[in-house]
mmCIF file of the C-alpha atoms, coordinates in Angstrom:
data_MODEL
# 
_entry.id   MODEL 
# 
loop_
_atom_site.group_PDB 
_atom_site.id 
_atom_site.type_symbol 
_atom_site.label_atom_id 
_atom_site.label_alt_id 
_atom_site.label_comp_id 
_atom_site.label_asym_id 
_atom_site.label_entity_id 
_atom_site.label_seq_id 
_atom_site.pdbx_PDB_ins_code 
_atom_site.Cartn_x 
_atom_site.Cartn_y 
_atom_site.Cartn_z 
_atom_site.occupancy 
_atom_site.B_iso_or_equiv 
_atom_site.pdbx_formal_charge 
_atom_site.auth_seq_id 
_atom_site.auth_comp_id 
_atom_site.auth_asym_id 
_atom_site.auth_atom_id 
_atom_site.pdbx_PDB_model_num 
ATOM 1   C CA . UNK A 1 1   ? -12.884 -25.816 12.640 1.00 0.00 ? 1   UNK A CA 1 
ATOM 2   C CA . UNK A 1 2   ? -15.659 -23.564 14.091 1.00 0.00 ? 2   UNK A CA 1 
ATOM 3   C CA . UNK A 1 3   ? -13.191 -22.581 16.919 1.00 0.00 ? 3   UNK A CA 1 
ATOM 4   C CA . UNK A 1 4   ? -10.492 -21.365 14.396 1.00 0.00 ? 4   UNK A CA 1 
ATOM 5   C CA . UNK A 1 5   ? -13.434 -18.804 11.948 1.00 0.00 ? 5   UNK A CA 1 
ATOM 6   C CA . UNK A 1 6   ? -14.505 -17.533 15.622 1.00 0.00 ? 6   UNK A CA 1 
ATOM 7   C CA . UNK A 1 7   ? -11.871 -14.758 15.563 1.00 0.00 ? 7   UNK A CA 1 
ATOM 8   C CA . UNK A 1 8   ? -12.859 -13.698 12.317 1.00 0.00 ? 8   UNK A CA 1 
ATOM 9   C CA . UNK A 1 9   ? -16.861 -14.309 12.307 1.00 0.00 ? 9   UNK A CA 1 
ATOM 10  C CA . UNK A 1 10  ? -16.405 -12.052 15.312 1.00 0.00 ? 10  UNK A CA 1 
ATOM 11  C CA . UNK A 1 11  ? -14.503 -9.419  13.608 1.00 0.00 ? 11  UNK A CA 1 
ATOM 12  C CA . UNK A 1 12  ? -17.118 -9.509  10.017 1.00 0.00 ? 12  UNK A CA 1 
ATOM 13  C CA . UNK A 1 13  ? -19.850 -9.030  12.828 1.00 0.00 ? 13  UNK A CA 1 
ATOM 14  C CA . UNK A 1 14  ? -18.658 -6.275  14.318 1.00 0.00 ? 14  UNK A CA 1 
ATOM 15  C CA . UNK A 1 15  ? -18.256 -4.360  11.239 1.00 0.00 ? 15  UNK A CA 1 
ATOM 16  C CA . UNK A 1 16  ? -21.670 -5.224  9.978  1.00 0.00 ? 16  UNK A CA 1 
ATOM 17  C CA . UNK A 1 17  ? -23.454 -4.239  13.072 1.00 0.00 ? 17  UNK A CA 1 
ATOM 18  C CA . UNK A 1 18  ? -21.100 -1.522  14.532 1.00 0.00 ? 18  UNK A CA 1 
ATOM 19  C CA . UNK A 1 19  ? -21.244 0.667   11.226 1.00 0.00 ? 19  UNK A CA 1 
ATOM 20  C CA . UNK A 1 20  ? -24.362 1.918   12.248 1.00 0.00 ? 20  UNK A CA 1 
ATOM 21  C CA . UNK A 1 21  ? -22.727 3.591   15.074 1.00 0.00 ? 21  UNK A CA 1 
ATOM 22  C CA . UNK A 1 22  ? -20.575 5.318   12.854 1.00 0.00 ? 22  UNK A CA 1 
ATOM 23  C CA . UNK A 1 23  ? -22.763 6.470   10.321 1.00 0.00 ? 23  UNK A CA 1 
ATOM 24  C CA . UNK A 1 24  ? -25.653 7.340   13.218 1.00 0.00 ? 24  UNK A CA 1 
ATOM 25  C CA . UNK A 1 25  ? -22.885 9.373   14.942 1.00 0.00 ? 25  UNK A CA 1 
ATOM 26  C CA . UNK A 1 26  ? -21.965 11.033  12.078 1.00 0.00 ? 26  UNK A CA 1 
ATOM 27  C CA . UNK A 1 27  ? -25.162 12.289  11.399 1.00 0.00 ? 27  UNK A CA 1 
ATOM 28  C CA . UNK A 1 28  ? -25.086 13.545  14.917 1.00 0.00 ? 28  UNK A CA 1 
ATOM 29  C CA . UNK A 1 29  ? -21.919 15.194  13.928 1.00 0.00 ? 29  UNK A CA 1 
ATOM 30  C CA . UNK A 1 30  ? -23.594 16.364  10.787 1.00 0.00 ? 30  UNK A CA 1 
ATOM 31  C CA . UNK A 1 31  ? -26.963 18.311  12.361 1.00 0.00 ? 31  UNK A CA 1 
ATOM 32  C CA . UNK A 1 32  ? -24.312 19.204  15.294 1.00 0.00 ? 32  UNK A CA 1 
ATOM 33  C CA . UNK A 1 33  ? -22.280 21.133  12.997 1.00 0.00 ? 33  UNK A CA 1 
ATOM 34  C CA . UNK A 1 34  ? -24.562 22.705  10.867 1.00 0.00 ? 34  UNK A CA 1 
ATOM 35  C CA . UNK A 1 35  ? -27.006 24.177  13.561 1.00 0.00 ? 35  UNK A CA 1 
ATOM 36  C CA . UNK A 1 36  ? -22.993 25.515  15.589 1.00 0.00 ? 36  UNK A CA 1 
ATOM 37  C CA . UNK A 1 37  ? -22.152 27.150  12.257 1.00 0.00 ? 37  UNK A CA 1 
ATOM 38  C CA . UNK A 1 38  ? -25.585 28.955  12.149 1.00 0.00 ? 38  UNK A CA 1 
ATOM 39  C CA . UNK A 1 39  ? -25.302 29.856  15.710 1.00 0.00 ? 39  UNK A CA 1 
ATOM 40  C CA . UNK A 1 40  ? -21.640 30.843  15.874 1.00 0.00 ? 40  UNK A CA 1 
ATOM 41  C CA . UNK A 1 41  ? -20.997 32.512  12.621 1.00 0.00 ? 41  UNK A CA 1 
ATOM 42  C CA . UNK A 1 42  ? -20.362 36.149  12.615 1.00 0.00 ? 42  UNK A CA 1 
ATOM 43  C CA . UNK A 1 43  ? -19.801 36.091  8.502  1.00 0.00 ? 43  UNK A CA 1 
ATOM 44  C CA . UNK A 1 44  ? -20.988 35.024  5.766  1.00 0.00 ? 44  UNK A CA 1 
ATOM 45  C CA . UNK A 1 45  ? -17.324 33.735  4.778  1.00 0.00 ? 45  UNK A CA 1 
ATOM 46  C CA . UNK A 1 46  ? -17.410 32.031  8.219  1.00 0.00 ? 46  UNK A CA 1 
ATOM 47  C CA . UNK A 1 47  ? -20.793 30.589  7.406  1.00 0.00 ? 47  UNK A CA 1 
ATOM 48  C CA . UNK A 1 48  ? -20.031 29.263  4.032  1.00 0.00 ? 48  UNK A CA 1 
ATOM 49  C CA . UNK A 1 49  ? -16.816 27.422  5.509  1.00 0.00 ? 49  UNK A CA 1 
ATOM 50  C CA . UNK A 1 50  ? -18.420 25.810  8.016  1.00 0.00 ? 50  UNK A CA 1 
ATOM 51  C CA . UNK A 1 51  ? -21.251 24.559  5.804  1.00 0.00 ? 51  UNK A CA 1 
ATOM 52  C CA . UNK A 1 52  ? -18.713 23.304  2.901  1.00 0.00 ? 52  UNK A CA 1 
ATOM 53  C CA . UNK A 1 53  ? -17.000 20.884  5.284  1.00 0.00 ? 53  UNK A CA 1 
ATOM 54  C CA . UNK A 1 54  ? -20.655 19.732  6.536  1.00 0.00 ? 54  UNK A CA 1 
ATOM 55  C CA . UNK A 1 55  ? -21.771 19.413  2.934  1.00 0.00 ? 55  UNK A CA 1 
ATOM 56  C CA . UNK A 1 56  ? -18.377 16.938  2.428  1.00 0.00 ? 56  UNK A CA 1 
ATOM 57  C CA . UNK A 1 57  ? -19.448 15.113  5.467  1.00 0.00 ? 57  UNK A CA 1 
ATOM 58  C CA . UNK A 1 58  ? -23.135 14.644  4.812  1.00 0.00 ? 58  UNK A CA 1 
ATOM 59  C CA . UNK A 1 59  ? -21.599 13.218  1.336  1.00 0.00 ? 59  UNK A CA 1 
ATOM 60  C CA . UNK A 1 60  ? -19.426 10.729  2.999  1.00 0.00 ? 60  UNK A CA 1 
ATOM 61  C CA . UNK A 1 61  ? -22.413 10.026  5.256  1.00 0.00 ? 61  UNK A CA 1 
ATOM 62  C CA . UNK A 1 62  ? -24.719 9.445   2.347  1.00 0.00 ? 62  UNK A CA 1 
ATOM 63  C CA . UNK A 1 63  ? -22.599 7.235   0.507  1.00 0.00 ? 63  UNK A CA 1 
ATOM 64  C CA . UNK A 1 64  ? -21.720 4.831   3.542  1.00 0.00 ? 64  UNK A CA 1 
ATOM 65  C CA . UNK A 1 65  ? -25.154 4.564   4.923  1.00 0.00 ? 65  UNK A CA 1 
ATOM 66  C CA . UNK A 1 66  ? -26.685 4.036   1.582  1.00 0.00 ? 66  UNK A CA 1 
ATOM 67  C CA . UNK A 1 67  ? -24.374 0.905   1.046  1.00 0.00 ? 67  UNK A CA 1 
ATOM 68  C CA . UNK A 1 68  ? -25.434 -0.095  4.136  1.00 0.00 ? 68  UNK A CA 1 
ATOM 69  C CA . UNK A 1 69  ? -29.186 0.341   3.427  1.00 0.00 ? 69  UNK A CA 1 
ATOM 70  C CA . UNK A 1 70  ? -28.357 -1.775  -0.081 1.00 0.00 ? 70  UNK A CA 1 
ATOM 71  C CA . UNK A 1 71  ? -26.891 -4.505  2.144  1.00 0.00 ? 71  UNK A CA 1 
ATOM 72  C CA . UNK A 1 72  ? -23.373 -4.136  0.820  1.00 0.00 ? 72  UNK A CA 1 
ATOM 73  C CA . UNK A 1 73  ? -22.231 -1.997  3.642  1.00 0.00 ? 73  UNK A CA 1 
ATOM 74  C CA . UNK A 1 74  ? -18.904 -0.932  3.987  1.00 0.00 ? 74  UNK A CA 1 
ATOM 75  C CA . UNK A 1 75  ? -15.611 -3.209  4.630  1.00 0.00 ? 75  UNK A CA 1 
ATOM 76  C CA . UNK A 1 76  ? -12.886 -2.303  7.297  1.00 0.00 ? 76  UNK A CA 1 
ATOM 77  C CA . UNK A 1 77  ? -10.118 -0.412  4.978  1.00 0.00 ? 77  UNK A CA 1 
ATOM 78  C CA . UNK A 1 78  ? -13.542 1.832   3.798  1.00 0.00 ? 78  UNK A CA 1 
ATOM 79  C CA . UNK A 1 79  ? -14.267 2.708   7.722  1.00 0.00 ? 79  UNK A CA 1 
ATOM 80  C CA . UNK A 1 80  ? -10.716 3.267   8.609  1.00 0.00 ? 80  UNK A CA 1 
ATOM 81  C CA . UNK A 1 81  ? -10.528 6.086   5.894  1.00 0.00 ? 81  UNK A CA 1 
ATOM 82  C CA . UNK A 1 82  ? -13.579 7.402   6.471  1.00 0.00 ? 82  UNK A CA 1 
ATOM 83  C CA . UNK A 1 83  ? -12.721 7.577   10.385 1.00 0.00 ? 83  UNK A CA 1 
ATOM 84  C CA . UNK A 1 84  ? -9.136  9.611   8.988  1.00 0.00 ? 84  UNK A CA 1 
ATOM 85  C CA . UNK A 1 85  ? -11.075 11.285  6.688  1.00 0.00 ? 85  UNK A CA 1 
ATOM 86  C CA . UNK A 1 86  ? -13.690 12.765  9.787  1.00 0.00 ? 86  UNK A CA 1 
ATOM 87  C CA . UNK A 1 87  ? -10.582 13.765  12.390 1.00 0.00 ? 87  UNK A CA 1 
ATOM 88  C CA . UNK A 1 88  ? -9.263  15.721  9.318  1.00 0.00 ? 88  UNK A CA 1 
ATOM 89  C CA . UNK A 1 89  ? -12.172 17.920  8.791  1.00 0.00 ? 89  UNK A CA 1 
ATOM 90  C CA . UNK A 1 90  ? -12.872 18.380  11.786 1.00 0.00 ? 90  UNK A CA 1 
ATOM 91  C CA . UNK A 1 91  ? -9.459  19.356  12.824 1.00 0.00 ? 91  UNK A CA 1 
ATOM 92  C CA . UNK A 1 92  ? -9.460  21.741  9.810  1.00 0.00 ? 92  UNK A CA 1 
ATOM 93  C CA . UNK A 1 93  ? -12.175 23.055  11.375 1.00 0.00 ? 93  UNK A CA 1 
ATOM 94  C CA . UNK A 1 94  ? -10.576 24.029  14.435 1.00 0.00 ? 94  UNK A CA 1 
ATOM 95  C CA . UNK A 1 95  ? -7.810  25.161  12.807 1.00 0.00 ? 95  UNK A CA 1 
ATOM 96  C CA . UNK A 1 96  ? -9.910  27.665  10.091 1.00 0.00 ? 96  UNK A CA 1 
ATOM 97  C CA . UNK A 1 97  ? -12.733 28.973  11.953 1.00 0.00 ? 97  UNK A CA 1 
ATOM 98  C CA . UNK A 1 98  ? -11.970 32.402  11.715 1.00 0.00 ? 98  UNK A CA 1 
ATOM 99  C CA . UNK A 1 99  ? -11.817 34.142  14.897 1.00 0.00 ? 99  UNK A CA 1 
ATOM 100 C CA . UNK A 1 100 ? -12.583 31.075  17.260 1.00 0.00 ? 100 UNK A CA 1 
ATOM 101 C CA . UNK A 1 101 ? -9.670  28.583  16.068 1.00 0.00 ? 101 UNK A CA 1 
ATOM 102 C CA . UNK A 1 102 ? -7.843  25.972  18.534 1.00 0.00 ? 102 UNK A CA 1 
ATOM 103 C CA . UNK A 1 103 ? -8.840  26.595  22.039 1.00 0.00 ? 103 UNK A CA 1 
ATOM 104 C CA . UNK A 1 104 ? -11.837 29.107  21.044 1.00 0.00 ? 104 UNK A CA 1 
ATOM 105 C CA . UNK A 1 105 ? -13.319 26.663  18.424 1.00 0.00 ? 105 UNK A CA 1 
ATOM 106 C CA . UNK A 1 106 ? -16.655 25.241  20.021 1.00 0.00 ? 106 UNK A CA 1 
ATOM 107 C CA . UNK A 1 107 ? -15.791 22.684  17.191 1.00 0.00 ? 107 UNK A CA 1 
ATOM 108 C CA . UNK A 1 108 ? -13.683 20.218  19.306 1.00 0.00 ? 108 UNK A CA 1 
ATOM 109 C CA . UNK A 1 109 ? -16.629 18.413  20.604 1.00 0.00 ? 109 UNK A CA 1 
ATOM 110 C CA . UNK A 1 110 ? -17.376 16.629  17.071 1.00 0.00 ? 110 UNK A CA 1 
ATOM 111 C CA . UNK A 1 111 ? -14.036 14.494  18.243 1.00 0.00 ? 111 UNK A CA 1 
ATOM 112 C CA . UNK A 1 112 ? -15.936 12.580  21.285 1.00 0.00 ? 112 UNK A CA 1 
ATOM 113 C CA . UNK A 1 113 ? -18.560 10.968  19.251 1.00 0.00 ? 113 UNK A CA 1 
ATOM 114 C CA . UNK A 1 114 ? -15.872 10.098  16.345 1.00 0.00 ? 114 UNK A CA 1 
ATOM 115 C CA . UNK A 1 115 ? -13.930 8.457   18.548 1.00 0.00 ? 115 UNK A CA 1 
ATOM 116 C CA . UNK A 1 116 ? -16.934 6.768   20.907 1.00 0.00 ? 116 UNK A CA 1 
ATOM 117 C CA . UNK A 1 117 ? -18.287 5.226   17.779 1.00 0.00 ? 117 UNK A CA 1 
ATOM 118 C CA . UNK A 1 118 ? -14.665 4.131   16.354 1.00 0.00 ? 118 UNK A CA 1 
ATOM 119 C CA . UNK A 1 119 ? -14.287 2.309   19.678 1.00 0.00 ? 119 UNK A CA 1 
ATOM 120 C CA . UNK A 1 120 ? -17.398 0.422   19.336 1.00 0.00 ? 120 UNK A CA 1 
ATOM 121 C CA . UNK A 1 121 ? -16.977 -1.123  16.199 1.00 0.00 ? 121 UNK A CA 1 
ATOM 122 C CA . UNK A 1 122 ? -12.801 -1.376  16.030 1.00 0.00 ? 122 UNK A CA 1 
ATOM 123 C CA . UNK A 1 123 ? -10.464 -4.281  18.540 1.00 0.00 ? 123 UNK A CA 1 
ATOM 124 C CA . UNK A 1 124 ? -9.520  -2.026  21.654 1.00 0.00 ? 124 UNK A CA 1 
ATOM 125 C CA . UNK A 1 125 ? -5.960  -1.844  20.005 1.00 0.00 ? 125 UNK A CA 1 
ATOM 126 C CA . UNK A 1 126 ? -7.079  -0.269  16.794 1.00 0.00 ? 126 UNK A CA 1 
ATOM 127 C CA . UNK A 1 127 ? -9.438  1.784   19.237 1.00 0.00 ? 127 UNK A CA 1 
ATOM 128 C CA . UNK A 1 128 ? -6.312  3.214   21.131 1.00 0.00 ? 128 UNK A CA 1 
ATOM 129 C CA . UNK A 1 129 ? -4.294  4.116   17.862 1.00 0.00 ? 129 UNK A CA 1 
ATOM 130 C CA . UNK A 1 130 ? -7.281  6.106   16.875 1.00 0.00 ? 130 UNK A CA 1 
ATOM 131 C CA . UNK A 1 131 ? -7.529  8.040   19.983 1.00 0.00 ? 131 UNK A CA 1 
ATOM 132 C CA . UNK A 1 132 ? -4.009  8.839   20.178 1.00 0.00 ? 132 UNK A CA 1 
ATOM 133 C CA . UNK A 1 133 ? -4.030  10.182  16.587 1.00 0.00 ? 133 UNK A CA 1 
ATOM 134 C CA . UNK A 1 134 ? -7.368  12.328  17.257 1.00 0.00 ? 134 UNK A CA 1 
ATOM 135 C CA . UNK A 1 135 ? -5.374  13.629  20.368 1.00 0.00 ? 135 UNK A CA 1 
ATOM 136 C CA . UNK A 1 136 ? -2.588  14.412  17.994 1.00 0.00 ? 136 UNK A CA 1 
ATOM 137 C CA . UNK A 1 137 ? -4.393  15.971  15.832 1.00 0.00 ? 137 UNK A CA 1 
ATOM 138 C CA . UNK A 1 138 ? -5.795  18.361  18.313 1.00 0.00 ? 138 UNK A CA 1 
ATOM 139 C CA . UNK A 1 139 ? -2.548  19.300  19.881 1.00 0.00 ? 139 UNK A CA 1 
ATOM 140 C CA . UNK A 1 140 ? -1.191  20.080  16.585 1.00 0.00 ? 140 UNK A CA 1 
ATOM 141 C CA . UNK A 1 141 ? -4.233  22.292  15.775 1.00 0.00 ? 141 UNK A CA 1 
ATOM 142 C CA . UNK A 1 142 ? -3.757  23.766  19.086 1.00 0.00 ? 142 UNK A CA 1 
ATOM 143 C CA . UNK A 1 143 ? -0.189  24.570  18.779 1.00 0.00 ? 143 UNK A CA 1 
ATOM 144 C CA . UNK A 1 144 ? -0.495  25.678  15.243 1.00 0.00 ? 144 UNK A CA 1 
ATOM 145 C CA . UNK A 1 145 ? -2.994  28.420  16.271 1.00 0.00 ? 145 UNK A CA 1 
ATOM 146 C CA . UNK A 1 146 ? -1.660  29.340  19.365 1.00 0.00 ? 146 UNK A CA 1 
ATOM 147 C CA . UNK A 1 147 ? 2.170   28.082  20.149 1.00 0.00 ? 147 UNK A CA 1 
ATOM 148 C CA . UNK A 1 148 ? 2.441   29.963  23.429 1.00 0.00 ? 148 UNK A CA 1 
ATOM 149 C CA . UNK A 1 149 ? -0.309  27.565  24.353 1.00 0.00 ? 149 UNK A CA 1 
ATOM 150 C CA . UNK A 1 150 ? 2.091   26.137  27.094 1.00 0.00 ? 150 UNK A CA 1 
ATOM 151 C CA . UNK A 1 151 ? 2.776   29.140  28.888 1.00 0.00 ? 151 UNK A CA 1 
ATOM 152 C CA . UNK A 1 152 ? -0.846  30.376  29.952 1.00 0.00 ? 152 UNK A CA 1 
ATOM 153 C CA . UNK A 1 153 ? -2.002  27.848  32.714 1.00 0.00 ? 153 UNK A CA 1 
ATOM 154 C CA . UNK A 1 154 ? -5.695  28.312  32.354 1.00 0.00 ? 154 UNK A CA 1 
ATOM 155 C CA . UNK A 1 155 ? -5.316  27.298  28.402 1.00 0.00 ? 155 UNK A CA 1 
ATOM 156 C CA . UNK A 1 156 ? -2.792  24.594  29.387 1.00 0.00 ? 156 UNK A CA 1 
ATOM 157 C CA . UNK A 1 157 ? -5.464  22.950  31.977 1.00 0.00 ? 157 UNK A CA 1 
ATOM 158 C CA . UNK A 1 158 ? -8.523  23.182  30.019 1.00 0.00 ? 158 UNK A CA 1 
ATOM 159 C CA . UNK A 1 159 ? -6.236  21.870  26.831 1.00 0.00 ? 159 UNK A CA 1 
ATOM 160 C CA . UNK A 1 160 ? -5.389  19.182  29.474 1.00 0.00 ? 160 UNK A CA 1 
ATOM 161 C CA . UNK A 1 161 ? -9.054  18.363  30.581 1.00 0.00 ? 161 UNK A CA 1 
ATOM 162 C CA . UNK A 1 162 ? -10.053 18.102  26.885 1.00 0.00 ? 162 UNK A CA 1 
ATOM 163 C CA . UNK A 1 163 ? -7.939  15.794  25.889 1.00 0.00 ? 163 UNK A CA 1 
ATOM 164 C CA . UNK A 1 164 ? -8.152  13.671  29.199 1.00 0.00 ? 164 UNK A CA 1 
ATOM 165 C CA . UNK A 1 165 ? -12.166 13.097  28.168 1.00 0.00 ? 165 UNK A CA 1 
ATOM 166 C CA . UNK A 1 166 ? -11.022 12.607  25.352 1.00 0.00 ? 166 UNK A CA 1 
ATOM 167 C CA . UNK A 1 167 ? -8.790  9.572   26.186 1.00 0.00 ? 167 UNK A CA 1 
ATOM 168 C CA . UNK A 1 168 ? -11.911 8.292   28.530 1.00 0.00 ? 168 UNK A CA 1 
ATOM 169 C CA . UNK A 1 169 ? -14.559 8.366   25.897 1.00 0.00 ? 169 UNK A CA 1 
ATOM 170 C CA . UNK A 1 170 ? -12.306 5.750   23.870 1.00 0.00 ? 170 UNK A CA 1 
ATOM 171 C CA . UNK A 1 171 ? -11.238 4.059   26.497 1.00 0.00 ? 171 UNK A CA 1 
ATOM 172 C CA . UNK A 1 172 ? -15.129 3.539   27.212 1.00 0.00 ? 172 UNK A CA 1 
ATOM 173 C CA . UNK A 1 173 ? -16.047 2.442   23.689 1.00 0.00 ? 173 UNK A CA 1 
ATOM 174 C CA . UNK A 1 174 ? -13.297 -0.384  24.193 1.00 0.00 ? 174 UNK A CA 1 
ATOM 175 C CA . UNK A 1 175 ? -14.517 -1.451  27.953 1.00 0.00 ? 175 UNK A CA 1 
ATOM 176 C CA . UNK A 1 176 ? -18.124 -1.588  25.706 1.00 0.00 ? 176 UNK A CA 1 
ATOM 177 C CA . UNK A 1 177 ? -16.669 -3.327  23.237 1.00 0.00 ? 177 UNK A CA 1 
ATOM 178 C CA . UNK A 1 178 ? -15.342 -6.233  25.028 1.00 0.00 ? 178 UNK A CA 1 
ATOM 179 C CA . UNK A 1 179 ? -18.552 -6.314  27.344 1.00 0.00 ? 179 UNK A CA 1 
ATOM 180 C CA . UNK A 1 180 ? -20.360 -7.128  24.120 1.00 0.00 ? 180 UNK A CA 1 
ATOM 181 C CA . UNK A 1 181 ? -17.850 -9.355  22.800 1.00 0.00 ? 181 UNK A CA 1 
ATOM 182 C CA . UNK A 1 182 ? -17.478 -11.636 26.104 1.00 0.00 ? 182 UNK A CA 1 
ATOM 183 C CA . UNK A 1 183 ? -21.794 -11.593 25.720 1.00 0.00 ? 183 UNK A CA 1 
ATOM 184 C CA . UNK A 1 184 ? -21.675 -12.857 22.309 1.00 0.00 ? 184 UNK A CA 1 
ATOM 185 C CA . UNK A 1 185 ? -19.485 -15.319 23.322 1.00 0.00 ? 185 UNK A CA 1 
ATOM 186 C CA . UNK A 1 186 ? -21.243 -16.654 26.042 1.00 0.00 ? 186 UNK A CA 1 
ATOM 187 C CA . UNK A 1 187 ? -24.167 -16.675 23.765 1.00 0.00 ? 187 UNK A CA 1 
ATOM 188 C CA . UNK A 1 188 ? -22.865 -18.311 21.185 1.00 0.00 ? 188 UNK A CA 1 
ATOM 189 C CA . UNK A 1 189 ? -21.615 -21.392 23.595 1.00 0.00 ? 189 UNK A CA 1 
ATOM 190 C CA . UNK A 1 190 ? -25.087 -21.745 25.389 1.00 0.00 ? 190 UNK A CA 1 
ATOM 191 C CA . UNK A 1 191 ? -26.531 -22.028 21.768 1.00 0.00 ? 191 UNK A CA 1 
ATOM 192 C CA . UNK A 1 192 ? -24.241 -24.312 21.011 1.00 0.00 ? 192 UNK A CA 1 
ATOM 193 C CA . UNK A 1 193 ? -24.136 -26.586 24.338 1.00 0.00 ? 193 UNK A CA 1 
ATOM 194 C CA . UNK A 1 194 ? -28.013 -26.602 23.625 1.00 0.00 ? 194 UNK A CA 1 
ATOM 195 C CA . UNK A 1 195 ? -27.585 -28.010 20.061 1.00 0.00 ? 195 UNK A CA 1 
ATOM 196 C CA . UNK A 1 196 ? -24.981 -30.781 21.198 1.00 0.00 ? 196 UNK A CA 1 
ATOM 197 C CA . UNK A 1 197 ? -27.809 -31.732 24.621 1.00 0.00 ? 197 UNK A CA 1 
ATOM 198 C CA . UNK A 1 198 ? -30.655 -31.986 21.770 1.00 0.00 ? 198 UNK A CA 1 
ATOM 199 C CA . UNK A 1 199 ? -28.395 -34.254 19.837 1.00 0.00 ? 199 UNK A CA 1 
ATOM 200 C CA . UNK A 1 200 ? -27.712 -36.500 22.574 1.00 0.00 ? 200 UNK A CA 1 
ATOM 201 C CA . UNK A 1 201 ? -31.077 -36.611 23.632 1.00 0.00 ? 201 UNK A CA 1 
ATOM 202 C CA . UNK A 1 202 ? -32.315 -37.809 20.234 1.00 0.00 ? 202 UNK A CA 1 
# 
């Protein structure tokens, strides 16, 4: 019987621990963006744009990490839409900076730790689904803002590099992730091989 809840004390346990990750990252992503938009806007429009979608962040933010603080953090289905919720402000970003959208937008960097964290907490499937869909998201902004993208080389490479590290950093997060699962694991049949030698002995 304790063989068969493995899969899924495994899974509850990643959720409860890995969430921090998310929401720590996402504060990254948070002070990250806020001290950008001071740096890079050139308007006060521009300035109040950038700070809105931080504001909606820091709200998500505050509203995960406070259940988490209560000790009701949040389930799986809450994460996953909070991850979609993340890649779609941040690719709105890139796409409605004004004057620095797609390629230009210093913005794209908010992806990496989005999808490093995602990869620690989620199976290395889910992890792979996610990354694809962030990469999706920034081609589309890419080729929204600029669909003659393909013809200039030096946008086409550094498109290509971007979304190459991209692919890495959740590939990463899912070699971590099963390094820390296979350690559990082990861990959890020393403890038990201990219990069942103490047993015997007595």
């Amino acid at each position: 019987m304790q063989n068969m809840r493995m899969p899924e004390q495994e899974a509850a346990e990643d959720i409860f621990f890995g969430q921090a990750v998310m929401i720590w990252a996402r504060w990254f992503v948070i002070l990250a963006g806020a001290l950008i938009a001071l740096w890079a806007a050139e308007s006060i429009a521009e300035l109040a744009l950038a700070i809105g979608f931080v504001v909606v962040l820091m709200g998500i933010n505050f509203f995960v990490h406070g259940r988490y603080l209560m000790e009701r953090p949040a389930n799986r289905s809450l994460l996953l839409l909070v991850a979609v919720v993340d890649t779609a402000i941040i690719t709105l970003i890139v796409l409605a900076w004004q004057g620095r959208t797609g390629m230009e937008s210093p913005f794209f960097i908010f992806y990496y730790p989005m999808v490093l964290a995602f990869a620690f907490v989620f199976p290395p499937a889910m992890a792979v689904g996610y990354t694809l869909v962030v990469i999706a998201a920034y081609l589309g902004a890419n080729f929204l803002t600029d669909p003659g993208i393909l013809i200039s080389s030096r946008s086409l490479e550094a498109l290509t590099m971007r979304l190459i590290t991209l692919a890495a950093m959740g590939a990463l997060g899912a070699y971590y992730w099963r390094v820390q699962r296979n350690r559990r694991r082990l861990a959890a049949e020393g403890s038990a091989e201990r219990v069942e030698l103490s047993a015997s002995a007595n």
